[in-house]
VEXFITOR-969116 format. One record per atom (N, C-alpha, C): residue in one letter; x, y, z. Coordinates in steps of 0.1 Angstrom, whole numbers, plus 5000, padded with zeros to 4 digits. Layout:
REM VEXFITOR-969116
aXYZ;...
END
This chain:
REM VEXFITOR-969116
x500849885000;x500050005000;x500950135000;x501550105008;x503050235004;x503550244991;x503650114989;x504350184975;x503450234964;x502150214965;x501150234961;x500950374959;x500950444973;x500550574976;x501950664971;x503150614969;x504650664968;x504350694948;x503750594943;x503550624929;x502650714924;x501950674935;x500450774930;x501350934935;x501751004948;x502451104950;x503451094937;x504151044933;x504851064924;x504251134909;x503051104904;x502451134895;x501851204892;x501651234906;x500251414908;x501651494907;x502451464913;x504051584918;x504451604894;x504351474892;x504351494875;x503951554868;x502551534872;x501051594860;x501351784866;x501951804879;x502051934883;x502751994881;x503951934877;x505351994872;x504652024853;x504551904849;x503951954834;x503152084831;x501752074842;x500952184839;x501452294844;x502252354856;x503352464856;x503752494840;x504852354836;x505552404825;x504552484816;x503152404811;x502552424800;x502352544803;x501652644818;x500852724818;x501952874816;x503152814819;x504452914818;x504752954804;x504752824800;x504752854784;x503752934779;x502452894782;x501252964774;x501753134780;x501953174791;x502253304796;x502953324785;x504253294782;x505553354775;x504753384764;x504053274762;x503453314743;x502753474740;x502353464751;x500953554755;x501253694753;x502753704764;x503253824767;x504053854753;x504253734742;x505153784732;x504353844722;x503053754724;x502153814715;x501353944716;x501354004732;x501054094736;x502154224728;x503054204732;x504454264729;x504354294715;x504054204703;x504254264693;x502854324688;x501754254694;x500754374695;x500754484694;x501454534707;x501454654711;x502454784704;x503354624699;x504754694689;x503654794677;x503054674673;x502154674657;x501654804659;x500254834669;x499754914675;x500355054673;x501555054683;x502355184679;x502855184660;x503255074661;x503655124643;x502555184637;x501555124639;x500155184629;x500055324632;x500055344647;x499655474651;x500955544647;x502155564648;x503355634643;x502755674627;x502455574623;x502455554604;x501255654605;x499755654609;x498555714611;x498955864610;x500055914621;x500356044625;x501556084611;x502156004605;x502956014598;x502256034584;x501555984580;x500856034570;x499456124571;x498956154583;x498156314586;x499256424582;x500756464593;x501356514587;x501556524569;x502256424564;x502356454550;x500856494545;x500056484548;x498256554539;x498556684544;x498656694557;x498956874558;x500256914550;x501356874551;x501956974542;x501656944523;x501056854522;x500656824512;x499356954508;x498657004515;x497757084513;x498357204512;x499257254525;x499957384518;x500757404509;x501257264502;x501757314492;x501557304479;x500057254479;x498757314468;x498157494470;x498157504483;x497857644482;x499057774481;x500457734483;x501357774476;x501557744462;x501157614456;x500857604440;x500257674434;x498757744437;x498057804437;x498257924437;x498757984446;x499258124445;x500558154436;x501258044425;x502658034417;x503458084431;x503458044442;x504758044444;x505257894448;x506357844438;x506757734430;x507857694441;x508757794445;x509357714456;x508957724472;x508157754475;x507557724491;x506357644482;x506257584474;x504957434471;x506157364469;x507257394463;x508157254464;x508757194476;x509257334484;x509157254495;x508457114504;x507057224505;x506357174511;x505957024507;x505756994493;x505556854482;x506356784486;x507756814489;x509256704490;x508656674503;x508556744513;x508256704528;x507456634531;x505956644524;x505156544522;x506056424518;x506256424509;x507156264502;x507956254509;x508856304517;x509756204529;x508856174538;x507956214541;x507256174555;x505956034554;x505756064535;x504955954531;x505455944515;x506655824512;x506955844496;x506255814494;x504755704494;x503755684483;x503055794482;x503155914488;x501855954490;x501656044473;x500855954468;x500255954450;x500056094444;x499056164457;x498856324451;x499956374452;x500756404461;x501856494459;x502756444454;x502856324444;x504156244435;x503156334420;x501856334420;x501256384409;x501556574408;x501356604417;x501456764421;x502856824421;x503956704420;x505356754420;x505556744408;x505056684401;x505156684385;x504756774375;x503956824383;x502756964378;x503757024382;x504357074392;x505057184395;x506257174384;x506757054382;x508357054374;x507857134362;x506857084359;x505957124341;x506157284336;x505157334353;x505457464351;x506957554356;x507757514356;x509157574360;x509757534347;x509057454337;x510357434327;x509457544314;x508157604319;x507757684306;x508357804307;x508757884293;x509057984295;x508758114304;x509558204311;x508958344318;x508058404308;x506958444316;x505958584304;x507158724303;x506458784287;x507558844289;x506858994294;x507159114299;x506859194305;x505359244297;x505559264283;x504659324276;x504459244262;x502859204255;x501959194265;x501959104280;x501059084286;x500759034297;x500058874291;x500558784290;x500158644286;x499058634298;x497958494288;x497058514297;x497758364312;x497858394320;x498558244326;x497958094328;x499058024325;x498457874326;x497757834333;x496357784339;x495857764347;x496657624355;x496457604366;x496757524376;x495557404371;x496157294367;x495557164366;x494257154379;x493357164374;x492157094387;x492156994394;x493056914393;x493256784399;x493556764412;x493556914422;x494256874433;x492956804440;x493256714450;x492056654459;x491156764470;x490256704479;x489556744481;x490256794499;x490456934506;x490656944519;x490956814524;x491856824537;x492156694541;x490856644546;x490056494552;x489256484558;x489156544573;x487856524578;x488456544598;x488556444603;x488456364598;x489756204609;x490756264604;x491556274595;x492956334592;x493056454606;x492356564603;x492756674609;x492456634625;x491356574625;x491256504643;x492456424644;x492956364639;x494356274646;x495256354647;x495356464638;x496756564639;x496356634654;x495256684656;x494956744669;x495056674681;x494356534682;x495056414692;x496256414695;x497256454681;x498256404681;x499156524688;x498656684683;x499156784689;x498556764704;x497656734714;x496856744725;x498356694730;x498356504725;x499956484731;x500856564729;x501556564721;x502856644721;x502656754732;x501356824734;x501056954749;x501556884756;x500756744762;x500556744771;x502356694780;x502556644769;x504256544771;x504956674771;x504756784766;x505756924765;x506756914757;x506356874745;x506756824733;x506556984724;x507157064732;x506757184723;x506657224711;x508057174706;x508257154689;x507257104681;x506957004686;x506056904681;x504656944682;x504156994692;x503057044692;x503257144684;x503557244684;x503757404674;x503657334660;x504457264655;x504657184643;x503157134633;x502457054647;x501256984639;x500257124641;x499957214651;x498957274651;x499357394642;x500257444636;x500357544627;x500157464611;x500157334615;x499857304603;x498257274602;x497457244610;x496157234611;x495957374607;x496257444613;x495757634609;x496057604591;x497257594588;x497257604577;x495957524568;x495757404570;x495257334566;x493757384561;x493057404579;x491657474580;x491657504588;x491757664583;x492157744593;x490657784610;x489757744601;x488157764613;x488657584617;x489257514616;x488957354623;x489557414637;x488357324649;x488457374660;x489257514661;x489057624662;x490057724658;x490257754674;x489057794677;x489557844697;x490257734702;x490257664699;x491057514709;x492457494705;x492257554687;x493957514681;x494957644688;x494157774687;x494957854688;x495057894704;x494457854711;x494557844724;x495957764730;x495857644724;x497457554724;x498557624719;x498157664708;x499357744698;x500157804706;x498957954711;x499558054720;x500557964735;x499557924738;x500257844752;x501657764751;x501657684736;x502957584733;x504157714728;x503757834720;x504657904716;x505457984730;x504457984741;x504858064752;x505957974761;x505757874763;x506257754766;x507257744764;x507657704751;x508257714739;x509957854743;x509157954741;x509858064742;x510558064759;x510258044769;x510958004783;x511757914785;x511057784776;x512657704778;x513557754771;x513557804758;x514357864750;x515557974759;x515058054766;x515858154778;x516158034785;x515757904790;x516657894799;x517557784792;x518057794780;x518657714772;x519757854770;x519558004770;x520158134768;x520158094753;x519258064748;x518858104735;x518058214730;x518358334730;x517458444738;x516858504726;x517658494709;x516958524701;x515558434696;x516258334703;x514958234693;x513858234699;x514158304714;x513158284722;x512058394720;x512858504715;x512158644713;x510758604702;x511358494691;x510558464678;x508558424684;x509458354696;x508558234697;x507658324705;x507358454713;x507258504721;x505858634708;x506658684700;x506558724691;x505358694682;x505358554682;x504058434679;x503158464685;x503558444702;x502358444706;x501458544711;x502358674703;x501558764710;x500658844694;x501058774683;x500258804672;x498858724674;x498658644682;x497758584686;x496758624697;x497558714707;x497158764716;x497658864718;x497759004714;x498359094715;x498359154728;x496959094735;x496759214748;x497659094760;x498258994756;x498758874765;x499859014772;x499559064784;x500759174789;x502059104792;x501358974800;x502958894809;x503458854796;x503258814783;x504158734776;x504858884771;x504359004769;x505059144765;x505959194776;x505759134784;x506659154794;x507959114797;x507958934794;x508758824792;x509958894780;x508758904772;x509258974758;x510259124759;x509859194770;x510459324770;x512159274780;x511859184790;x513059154799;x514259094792;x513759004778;x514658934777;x515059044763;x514359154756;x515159194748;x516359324756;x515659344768;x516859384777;x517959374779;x517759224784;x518659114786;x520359134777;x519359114762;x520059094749;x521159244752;x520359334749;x520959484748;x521759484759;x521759444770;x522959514785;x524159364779;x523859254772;x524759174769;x525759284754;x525059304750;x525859334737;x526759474742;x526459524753;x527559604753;x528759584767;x528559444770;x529859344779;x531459384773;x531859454782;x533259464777;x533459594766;x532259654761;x532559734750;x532159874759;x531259884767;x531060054772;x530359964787;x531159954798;x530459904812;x529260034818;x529060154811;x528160224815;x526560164814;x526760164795;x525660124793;x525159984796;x526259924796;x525959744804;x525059754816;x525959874825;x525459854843;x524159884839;x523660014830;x522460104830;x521359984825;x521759894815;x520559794815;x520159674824;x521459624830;x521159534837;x520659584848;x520559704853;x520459764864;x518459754860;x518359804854;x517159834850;x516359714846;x517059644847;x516659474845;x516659444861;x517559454867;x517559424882;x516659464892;x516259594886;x515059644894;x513459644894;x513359574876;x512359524875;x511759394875;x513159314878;x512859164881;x514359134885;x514459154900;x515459114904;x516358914905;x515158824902;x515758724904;x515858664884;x515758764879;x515858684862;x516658664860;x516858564854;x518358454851;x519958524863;x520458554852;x521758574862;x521858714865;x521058824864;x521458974862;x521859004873;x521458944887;x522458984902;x523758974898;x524358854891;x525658814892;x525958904879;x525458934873;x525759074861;x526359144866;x525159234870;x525459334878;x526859394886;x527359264892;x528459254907;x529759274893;x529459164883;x530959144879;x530859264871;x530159314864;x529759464857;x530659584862;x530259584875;x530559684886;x532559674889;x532659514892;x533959484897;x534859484883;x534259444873;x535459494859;x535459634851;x534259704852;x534259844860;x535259924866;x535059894878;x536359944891;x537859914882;x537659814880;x539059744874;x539859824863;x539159854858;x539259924846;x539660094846;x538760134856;x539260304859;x540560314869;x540460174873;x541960154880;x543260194873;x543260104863;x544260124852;x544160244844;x543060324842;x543160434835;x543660584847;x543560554856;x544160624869;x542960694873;x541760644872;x540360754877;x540260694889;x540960654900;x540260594912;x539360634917;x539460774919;x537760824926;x536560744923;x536560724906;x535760644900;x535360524899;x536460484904;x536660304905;x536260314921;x536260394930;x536060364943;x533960334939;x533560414936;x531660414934;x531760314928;x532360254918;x531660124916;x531959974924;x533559994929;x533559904938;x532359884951;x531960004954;x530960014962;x529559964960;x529259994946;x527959964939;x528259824937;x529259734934;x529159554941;x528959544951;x530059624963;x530059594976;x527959544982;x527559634972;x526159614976;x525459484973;x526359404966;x525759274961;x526659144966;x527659194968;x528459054976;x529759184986;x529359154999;x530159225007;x531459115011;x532259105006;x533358975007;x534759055007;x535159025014;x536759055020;x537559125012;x537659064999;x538659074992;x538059214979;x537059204982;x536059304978;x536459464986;x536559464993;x536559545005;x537759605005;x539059495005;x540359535001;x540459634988;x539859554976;x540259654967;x539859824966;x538359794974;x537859904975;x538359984982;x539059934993;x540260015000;x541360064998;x541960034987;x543060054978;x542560144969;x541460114965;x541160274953;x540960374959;x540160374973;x540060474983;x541360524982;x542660474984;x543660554992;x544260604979;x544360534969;x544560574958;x544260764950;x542760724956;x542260874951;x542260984964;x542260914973;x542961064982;x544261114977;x545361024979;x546761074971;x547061104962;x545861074952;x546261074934;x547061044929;x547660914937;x548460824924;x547660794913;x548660804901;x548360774890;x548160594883;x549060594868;x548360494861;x549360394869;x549160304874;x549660134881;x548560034875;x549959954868;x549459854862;x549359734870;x548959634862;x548559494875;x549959454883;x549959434892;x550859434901;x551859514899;x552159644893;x553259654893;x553059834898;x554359864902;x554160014907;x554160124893;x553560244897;x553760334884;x555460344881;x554960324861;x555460314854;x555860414848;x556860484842;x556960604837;x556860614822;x556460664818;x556260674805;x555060694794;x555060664780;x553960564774;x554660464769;x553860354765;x554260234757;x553260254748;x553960254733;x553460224722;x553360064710;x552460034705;x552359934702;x551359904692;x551359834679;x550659804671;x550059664672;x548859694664;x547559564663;x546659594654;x546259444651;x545259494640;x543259414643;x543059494636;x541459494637;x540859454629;x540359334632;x539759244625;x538959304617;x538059354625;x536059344620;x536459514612;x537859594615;x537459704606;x538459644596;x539659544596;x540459554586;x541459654584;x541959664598;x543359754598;x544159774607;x545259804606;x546159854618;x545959964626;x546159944635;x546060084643;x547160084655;x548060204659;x549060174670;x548160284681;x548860214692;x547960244704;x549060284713;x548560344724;x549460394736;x548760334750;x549860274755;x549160224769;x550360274779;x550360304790;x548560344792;x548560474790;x546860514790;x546960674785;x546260724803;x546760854802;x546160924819;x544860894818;x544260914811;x542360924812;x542060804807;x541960734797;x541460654788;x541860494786;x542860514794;x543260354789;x544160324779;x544360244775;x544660204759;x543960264748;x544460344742;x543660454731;x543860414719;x543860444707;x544260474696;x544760554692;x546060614687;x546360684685;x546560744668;x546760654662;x547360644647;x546560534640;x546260564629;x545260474620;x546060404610;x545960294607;x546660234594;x548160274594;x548260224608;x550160194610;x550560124620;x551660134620;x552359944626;x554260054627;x555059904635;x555659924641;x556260034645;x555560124654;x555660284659;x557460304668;x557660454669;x559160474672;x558860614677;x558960634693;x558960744696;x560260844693;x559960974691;x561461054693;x561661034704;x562761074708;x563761144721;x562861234729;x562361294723;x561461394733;x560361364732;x559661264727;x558461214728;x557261274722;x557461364712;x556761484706;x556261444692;x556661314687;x556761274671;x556861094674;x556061084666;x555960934661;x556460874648;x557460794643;x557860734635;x557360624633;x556560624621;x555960484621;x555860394601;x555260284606;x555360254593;x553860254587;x553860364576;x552260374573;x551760204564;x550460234565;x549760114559;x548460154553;x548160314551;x547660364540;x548360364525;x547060274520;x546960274506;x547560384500;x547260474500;x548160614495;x549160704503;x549760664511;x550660654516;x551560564525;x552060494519;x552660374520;x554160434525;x554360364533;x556460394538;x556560424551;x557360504552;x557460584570;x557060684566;x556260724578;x555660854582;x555860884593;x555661074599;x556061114609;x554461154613;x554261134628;x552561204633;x553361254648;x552761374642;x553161524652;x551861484665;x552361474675;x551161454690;x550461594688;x551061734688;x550661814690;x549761844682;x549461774671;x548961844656;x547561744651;x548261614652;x547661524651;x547761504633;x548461564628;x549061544614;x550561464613;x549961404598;x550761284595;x551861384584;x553061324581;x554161384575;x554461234568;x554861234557;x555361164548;x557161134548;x557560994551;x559161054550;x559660944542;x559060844535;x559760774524;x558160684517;x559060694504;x557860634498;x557860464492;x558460364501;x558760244498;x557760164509;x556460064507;x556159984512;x557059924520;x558259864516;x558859784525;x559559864534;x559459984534;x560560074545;x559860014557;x560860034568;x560159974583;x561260004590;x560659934606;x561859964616;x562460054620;x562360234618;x562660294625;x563260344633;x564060374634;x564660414652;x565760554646;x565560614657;x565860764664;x567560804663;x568260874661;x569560904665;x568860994677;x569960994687;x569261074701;x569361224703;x569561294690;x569361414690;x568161464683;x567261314681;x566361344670;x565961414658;x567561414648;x567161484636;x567561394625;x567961254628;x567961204619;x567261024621;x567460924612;x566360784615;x567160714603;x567360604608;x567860504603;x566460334605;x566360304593;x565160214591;x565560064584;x564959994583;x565559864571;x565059834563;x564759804545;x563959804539;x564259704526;x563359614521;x563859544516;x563659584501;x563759694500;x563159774484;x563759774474;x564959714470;x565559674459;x565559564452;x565959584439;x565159444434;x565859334438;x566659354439;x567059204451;x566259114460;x565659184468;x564659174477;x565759124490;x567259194488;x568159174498;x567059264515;x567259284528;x567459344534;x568859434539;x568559594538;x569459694540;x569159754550;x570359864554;x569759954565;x570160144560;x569360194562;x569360344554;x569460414569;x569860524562;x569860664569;x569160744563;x568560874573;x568060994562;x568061074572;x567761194572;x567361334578;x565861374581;x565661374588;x564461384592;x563561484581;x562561464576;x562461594568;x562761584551;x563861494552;x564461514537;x564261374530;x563461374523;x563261224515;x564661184506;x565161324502;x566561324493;x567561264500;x567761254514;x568761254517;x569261124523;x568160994518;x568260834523;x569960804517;x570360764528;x571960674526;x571560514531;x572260454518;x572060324521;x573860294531;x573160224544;x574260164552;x575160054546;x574059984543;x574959804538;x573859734541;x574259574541;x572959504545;x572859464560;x571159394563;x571059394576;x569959444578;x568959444594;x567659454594;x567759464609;x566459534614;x566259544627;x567559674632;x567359804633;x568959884635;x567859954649;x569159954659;x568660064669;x570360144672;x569560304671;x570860384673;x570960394686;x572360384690;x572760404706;x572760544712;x572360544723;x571960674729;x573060804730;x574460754725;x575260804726;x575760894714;x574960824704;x574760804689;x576260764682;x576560704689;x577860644684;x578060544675;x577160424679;x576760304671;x575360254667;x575460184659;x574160174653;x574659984653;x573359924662;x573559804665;x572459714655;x572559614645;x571359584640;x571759394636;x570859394635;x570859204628;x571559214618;x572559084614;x573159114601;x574459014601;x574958974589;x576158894588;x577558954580;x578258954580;x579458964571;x579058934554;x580158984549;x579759034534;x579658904528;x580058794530;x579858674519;x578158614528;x578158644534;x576458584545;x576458484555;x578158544560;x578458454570;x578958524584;x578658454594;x579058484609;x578058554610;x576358504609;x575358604611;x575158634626;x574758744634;x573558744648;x573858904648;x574258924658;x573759094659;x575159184657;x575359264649;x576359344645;x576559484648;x577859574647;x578059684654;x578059784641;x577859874638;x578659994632;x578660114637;x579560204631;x579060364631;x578260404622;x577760564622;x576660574617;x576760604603;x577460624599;x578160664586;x578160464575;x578260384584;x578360264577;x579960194579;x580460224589;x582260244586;x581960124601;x583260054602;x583560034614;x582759904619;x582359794611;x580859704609;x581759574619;x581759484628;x582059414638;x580659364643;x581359184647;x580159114653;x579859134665;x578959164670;x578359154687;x578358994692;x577158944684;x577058814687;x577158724678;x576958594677;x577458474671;x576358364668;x575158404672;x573958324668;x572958414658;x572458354647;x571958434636;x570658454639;x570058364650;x568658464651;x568358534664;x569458564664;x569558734677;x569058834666;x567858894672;x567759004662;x566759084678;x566359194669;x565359324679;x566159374685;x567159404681;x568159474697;x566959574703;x567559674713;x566859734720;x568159814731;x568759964732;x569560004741;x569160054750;x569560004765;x569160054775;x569760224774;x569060274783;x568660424778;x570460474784;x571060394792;x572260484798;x573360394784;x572860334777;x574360274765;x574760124776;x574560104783;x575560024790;x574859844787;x574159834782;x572959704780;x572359674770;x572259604761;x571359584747;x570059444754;x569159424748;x568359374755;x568159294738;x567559214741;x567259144722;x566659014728;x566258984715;x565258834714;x566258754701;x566058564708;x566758504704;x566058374700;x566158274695;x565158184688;x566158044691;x567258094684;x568657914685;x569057914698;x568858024706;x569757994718;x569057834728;x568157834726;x566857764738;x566057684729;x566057724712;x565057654704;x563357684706;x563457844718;x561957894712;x562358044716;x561558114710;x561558264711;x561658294726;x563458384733;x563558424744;x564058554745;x564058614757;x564558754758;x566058714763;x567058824762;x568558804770;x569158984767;x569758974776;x570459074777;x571859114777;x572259184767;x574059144761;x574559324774;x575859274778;x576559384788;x577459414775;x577259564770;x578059634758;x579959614761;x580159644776;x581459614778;x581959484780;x581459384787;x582259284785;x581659144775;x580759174768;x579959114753;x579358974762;x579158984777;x578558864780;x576958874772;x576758794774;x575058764774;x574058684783;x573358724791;x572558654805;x570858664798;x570358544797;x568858504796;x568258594806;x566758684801;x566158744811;x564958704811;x564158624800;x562758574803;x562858454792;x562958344799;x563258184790;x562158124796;x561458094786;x560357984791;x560157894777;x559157804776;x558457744764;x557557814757;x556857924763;x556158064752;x556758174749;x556458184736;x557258274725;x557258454733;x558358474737;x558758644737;x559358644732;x559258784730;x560358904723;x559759054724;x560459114713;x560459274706;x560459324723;x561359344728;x561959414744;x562159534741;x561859604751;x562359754747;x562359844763;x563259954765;x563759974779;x562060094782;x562360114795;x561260194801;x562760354803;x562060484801;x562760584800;x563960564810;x563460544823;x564160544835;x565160424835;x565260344825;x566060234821;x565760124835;x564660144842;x564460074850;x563259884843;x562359904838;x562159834833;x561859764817;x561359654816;x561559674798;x560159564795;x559959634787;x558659544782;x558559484771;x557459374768;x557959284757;x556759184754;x556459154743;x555459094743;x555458924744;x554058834750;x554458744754;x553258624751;x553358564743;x551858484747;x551858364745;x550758344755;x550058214765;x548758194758;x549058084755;x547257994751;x546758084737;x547758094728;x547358214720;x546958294720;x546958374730;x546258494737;x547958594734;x548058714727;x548958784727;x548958884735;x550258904753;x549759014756;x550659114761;x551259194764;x552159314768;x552559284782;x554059254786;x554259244799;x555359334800;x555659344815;x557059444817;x557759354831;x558959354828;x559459284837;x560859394844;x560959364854;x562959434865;x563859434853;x564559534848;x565359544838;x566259454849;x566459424863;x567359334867;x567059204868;x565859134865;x565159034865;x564459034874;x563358954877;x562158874882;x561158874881;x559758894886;x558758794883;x558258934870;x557358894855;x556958954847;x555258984852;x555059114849;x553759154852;x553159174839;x552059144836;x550959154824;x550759304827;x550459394815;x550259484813;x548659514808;x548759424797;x547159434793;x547459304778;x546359254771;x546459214765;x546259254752;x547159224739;x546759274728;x546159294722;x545659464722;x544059534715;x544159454702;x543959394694;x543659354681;x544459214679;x544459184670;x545359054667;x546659094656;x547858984655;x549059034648;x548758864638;x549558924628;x549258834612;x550558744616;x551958844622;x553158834620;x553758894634;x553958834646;x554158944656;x555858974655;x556958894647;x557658914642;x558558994639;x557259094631;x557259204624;x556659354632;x556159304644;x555959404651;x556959474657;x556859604665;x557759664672;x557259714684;x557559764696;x556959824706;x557959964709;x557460074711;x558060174718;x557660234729;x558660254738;x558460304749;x559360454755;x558460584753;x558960684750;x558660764764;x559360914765;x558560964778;x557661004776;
END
């Protein structure tokens, strides 16, 4: 009887295991057949929405057929056909259109009577068509599918324009508004304006969306003038801050507005001025270091110290320097720093500038079309003087009684480089030196030190003469020592070197005992050095991350201080020059 009852439990535990398996199985089938149901389901419905779209742009661009305009219906026809290639009417209506684009233009006079448009277009979409597109826009609202919604109900308008009209354009307005807020917070602020723009041709009296509309074209205006005039920056964001203080980032506008502001009247020597705006941050983040500077411009404008550059104490002089300008397409040389102004412009369409001795006259190389060469610009006058008529003239520099100028020019048909003399004044009176480039006359006016090699084109780097051309001897022994530069007492040459290190460095040659000592070596390209009056410091240009920018460092060495970075960009910085005059 046991074993009896052991078979029989054995076979119920059987028949249970089977109908598990079977009933598991029938599940799996169930849920697979569910699955592609539901796959199918969506495909149909995708396909359903995919061809309502193609009838709507298939309709507007029968009613652009209609009106002959041939390419907003061709558009619209192609878009239909990617969205549905069979779709028959608009494979028939794209063919109508090719017909009429290949007949000839009417000609002005007479007035032909015009081809009529084949009758064959179909009838309005149906409203199941136009009701699924609206279902289909309801979703796209409700999911915040903005695009998508704007998309199908502007095409319903198109389509028929009275179908549901309060309901379509009630969405419209709402999806365009929508629409236009994410767009700001994406700082897409033009496109946002469009969308904004929409919705108020729909609703003109909508105030809050004219409002939205009014902040953010604010917005736009206090951005466009970032860095180019901080008045009118502060004046909009300000006016933005007061009318909606928490809109996007305008607090944090505001502070840094204020703080590069201050920064800025610092360097032009207005501290009084830089003290109010430090203060007008102070009002938005009161922070330590905030406080400091504000304290520093305070003491500054009690005392009336003048222009101090970033870290470094007042500097004596100006520093002159050329750059060019993209967006006008020209050179322009500049003076940094100026008492009032900053970095100014001083001279238009010229490049490597050369102060006199008394600081009263500019030597420069023009880059007017009709006046091409070196020219002289009087500070007092603000008039340009002509002093040679060769494009390639360049390089200028001073004898220290200032009545004569020695330059380098590669103007003969050789296309050798030479070094000339002339008289200030006298175009007649150019003396060619010999060959050689880059010449600075010594303060003493004794020697004229310039780049250059021996007469067969050997033992090139930096070479000595008198002024006359007599007396020609090597300084140095590496051929791309060029830019000399004399310390203002004769005792020091300062120059940039390329072989010494294998990248563009500064060094400084001692005239009596011909050593040479590295003064700014790094892996970014410096050069063009030139002394500060007081022969105390020398500046030189230097750049980092391709950013080009003006530094001045201890004519006895240590740490370099940035000056400012270069107003415009250089083609060739090379070929630039910097002067530093009193």
């Amino acid at each position: 009887m046991q074993s009896d009852a052991k078979r029989s439990t054995h076979v119920d535990l059987t028949r249970w295991r089977w109908a598990f398996a079977i009933t598991l199985l029938l599940g799996v089938v169930w849920l697979a057949v569910a699955a592609t149901l539901g796959a199918y389901r969506g495909y149909q419905e995708r396909l359903a929405y995919q061809r309502a779209r193609a009838t709507l742009h298939y309709q507007q661009g029968m009613e652009y057929l209609k009106a002959r305009r041939l390419d907003l219906a061709r558009k619209e026809l192609e878009f239909a056909l990617r969205l549905e290639p069979d779709h028959a009417a608009a494979q028939a209506a794209l063919q109508q259109l090719q017909q009429l684009e290949q007949m000839p233009r009417p000609q002005a006079n007479p007035s032909p009577t015009p081809t009529p448009i084949p009758t064959t277009s179909p009838n309005p979409p149906p409203s199941d068509v136009l009701a699924s597109a609206f279902e289909e826009a309801t979703a796209a609202f409700r999911s915040e599918d903005w695009e998508g919604a704007i998309d199908l109900l502007e095409s319903i308008r198109l389509s028929d324009e009275d179908y549901r009209r309060q309901e379509v354009e009630e969405l419209l307005f709402e999806a365009y508004v929508a629409r236009g807020r994410a767009l700001i917070a994406e700082d897409r602020m033009e496109e946002a304006l469009r969308m904004f723009d929409r919705a108020l041709a729909l609703r003109p009296d909508a105030a809050d969306v004219r409002t939205e509309r009014e902040r953010a074209t604010l917005y736009i205006d206090a951005l466009s003038y970032w860095w180019a005039d901080w008045d009118k920056a502060i004046e909009r964001f300000q006016q933005l801050y007061d009318e909606a203080p928490d809109y996007r980032d305008v607090r944090q506008r505001l502070l840094e507005a204020h703080i590069y502001y201050a920064e800025k009247l610092g360097k032009q020597g207005d501290w009084c001025a830089a003290v109010q705006q430090y203060d007008a941050a102070l009002s938005f983040e009161n922070s330590a270091d905030l406080r400091a500077s504000r304290d520093e411009a305070e003491e500054r404008c009690r005392t009336g110290v003048g222009i101090v550059l970033e870290g470094a104490e007042e500097l004596p002089g100006r520093l002159a320097l050329a750059a060019y300008d993209t967006m006008a397409g020209r050179y322009r040389i500049f003076v940094i720093p100026s008492p009032q102004e900053g970095p100014q412009v001083l001279v238009e369409d010229g490049a490597q500038p050369s102060w006199s001795p008394d600081g009263q006259f500019l030597a420069f190389r023009s880059l007017k079309p009709d006046e091409l060469g070196l020219e002289l610009f009087t500070l007092a006058t603000g008039e340009r003087h002509r002093l040679t008529h060769y494009v390639e003239d360049g390089f200028p520099s001073w004898s220290p009684d200032g009545q004569q100028i020695v330059f380098a020019s590669n103007r003969e048909g050789d296309r050798r480089w030479r070094i000339y003399r002339m008289w200030v004044g006298d175009a007649g009176s150019v003396v060619s030196l010999g060959f050689g480039r880059s010449p600075a006359w010594s303060p003493d006016g004794q020697q004229i030190i310039y780049q250059g090699c021996d007469d067969t084109g050997n033992r090139c780097g930096l070479w000595s003469m008198a002024p006359d051309g007599s007396n020609k001897h090597p300084v140095t022994d590496v051929p791309s020592d060029t830019a000399p530069a004399w310390s203002p007492d004769g005792q020091r040459v300062a120059f940039m070197s390329y072989e010494r290190a294998g990248h563009w460095d500064i060094y400084l040659l001692d005239v009596e005992t011909q050593e040479v000592s590295p003064l700014v070596v790094g892996e970014r390209s410096a050069g063009l050095p030139v002394w500060s009056p007081d022969g105390q410091w020398i500046a030189f240009m230097l750049e980092q991350s391709g950013v080009w920018g003006i530094y001045v460092i201890p004519a006895d060495g240590g740490d370099a201080i940035k000056v400012t970075d270069l107003p415009g960009a250089t083609d060739d910085w090379l070929a630039e020059r910097l002067s530093w005059g009193p």
